[in-house]
C-alpha positions as CSV (number, residue, x, y, z in Angstrom):
1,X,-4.2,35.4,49.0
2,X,-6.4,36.6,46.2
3,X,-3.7,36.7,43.9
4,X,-2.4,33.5,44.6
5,X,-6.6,32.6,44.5
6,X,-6.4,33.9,40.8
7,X,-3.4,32.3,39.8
8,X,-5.1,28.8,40.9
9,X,-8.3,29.8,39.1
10,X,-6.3,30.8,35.9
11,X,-4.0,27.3,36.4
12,X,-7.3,24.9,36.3
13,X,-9.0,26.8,33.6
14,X,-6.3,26.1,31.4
15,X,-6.3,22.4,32.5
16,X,-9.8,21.9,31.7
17,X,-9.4,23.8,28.4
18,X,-6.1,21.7,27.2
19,X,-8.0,18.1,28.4
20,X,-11.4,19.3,26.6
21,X,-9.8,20.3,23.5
22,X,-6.5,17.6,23.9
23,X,-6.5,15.1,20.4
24,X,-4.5,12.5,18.7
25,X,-2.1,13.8,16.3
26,X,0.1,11.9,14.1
27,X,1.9,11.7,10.6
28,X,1.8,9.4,7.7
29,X,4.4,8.8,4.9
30,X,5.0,5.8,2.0
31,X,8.0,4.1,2.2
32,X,9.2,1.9,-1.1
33,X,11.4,-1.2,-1.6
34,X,13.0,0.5,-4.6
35,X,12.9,4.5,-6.1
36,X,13.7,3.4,-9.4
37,X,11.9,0.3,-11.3
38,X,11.7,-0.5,-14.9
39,X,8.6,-1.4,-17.1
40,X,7.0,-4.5,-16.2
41,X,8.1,-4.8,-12.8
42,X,6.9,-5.0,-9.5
43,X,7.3,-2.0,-6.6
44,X,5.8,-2.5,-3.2
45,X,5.1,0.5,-0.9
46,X,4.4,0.8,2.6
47,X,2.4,3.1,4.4
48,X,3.8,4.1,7.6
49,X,1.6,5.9,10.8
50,X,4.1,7.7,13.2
51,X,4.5,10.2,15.3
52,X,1.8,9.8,17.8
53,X,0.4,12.7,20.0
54,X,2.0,10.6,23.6
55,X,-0.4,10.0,26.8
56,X,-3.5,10.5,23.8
57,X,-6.0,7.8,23.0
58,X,-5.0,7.1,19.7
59,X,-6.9,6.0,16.9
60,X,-9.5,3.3,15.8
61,X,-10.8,4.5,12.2
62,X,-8.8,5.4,9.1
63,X,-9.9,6.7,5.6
64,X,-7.6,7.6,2.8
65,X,-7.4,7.8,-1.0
66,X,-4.5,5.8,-3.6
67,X,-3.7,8.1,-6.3
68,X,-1.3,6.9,-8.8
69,X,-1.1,7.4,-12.6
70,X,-3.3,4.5,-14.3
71,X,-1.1,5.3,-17.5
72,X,2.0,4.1,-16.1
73,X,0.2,1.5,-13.5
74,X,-1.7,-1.8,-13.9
75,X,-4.8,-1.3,-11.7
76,X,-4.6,-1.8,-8.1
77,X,-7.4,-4.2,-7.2
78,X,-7.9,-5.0,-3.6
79,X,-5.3,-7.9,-3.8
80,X,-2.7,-6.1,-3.9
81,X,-3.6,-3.8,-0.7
82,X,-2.6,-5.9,2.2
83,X,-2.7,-5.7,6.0
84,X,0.7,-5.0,8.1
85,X,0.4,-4.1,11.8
86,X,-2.9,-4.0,14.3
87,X,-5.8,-3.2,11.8
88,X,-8.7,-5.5,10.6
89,X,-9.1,-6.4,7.0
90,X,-8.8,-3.1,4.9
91,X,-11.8,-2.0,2.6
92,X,-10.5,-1.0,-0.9
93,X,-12.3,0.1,-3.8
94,X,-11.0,0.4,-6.9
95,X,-12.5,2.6,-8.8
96,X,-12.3,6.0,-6.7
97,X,-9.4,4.8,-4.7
98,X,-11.0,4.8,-1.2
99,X,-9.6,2.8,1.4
100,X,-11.1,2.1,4.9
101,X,-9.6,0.9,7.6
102,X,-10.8,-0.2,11.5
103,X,-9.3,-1.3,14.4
104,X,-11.0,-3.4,17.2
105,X,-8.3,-1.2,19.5
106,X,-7.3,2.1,19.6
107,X,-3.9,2.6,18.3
108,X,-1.3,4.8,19.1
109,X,2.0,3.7,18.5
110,X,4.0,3.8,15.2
111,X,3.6,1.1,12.5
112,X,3.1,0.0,9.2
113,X,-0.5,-0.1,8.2
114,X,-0.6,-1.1,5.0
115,X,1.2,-2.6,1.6
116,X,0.5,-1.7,-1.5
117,X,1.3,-3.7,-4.6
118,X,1.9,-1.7,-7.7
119,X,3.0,-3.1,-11.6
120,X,4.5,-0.9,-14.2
121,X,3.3,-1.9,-17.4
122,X,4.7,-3.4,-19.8
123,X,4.2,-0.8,-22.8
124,X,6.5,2.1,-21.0
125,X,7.8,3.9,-24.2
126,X,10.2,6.6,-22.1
127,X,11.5,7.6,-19.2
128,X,9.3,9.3,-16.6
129,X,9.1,10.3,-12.7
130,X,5.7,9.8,-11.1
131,X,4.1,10.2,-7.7
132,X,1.9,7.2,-5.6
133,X,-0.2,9.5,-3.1
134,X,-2.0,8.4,0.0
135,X,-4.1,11.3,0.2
136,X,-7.4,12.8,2.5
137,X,-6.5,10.9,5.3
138,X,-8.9,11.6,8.3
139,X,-9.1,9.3,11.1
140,X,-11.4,8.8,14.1
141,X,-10.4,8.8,18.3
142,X,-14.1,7.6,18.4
143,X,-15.2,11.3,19.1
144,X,-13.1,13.5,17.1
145,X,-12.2,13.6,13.6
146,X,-8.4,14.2,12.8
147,X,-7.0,15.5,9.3
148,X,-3.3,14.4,8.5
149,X,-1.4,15.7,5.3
150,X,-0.8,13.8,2.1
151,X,2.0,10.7,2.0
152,X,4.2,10.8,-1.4
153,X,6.3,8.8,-2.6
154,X,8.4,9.7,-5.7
155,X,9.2,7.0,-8.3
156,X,11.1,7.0,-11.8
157,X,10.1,5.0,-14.1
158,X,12.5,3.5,-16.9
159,X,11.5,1.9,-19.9
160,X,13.3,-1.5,-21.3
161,X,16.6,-1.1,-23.2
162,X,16.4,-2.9,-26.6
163,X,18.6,-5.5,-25.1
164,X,16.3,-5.9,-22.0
165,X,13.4,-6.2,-24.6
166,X,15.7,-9.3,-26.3
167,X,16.1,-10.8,-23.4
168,X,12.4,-11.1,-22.5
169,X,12.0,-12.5,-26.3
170,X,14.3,-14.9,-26.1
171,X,13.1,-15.8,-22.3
172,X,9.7,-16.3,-23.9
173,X,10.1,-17.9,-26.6
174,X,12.6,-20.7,-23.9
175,X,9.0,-20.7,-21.9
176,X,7.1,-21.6,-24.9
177,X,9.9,-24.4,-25.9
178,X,9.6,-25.6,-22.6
179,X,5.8,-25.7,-22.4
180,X,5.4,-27.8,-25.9
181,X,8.3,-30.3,-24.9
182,X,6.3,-30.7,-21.7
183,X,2.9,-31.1,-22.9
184,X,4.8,-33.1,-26.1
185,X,6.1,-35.8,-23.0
186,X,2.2,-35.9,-21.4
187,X,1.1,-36.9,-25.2
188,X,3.3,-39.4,-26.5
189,X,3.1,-40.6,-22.6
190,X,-0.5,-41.1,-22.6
191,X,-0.9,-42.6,-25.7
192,X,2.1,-45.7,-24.8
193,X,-0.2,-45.7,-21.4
194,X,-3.4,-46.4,-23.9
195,X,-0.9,-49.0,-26.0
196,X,-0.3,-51.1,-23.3
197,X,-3.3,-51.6,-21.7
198,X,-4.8,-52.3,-25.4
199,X,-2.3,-54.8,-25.3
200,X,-2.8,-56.2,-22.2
């Protein structure tokens, strides 16, 4: 009887312990619509919350840090850092990187957070691999603080061929054609309009 007392004693102290010190756990990584994107273009990068601690109260605060290299990047102003799934408005700022997110509800299923927006610029003078980070994450259950490890995503870079480079000329210079020939039409246009009623 007292052993099987003990063995009771022993069972609920090990309850209490794992509900007093039970938290929300999960994982963060970036996912990208392309690994490989050339000077001047566009790459949009998602960062995904998974991996839930189940039957825990999930989470209702989140705080992070974009890294990326500001040499191969335009700047990332809050624009381009958009809302996905469940949070309220995110909080960017772009000098230091920070971004703050909260939730009206606790969260604790997988989804995709945020998008980033991200353009290469147009000066790219060789080939290179870079990193985007999503880094110090810590997020709030609404009494504990929880610490998740850095999301990476790898990207190479390419610069334009000197045929690419053409191209973009020639495309330009069809743009600036197009313009004049436009804004030619609205001239010669307005001044028949100022003709005629002259006229009349």
């Amino acid at each position: 009887m007292k052993k099987f007392a003990s063995v009771c004693i022993a069972l609920i102290i090990v309850f209490i312990t794992s509900a007093v010190y039970a938290t929300t756990t999960f994982t963060a990584k970036l996912e990208t619509d392309k690994s490989v994107i050339k000077a001047g273009e566009e790459l949009e990068i998602v960062l995904k919350l998974e991996n839930f601690t189940e039957n825990e109260k999930g989470i209702n605060v989140l705080i992070a840090t974009l890294e990326y290299d500001k040499g191969i990047f335009e700047v990332v102003s809050e624009n381009d850092i958009s809302l996905v799934q469940f949070w309220n408005a995110p909080i960017y700022n772009s000098e230091n990187g920070k971004i703050v997110m909260e939730s009206n509800d606790f969260i604790d299923t997988s989804h995709n957070a945020l998008k980033i927006k991200l353009k290469v610029k147009e000066n790219i003078e060789e080939n290179t691999t870079t990193e985007i980070k999503v880094k110090d994450i810590s997020a709030s259950d609404g009494e504990k603080d929880i610490y998740v490890e850095d999301a990476v995503a790898v990207i190479q870079v390419e610069k334009l061929t000197e045929e690419e480079i053409a191209n973009n000329n020639t495309n330009d210079n069809k743009i600036l054609i197009m313009t004049l020939a436009i804004l030619g039409i609205v001239i010669v246009g307005s001044v028949c309009i100022v003709i005629v009623k002259k006229k009349m």
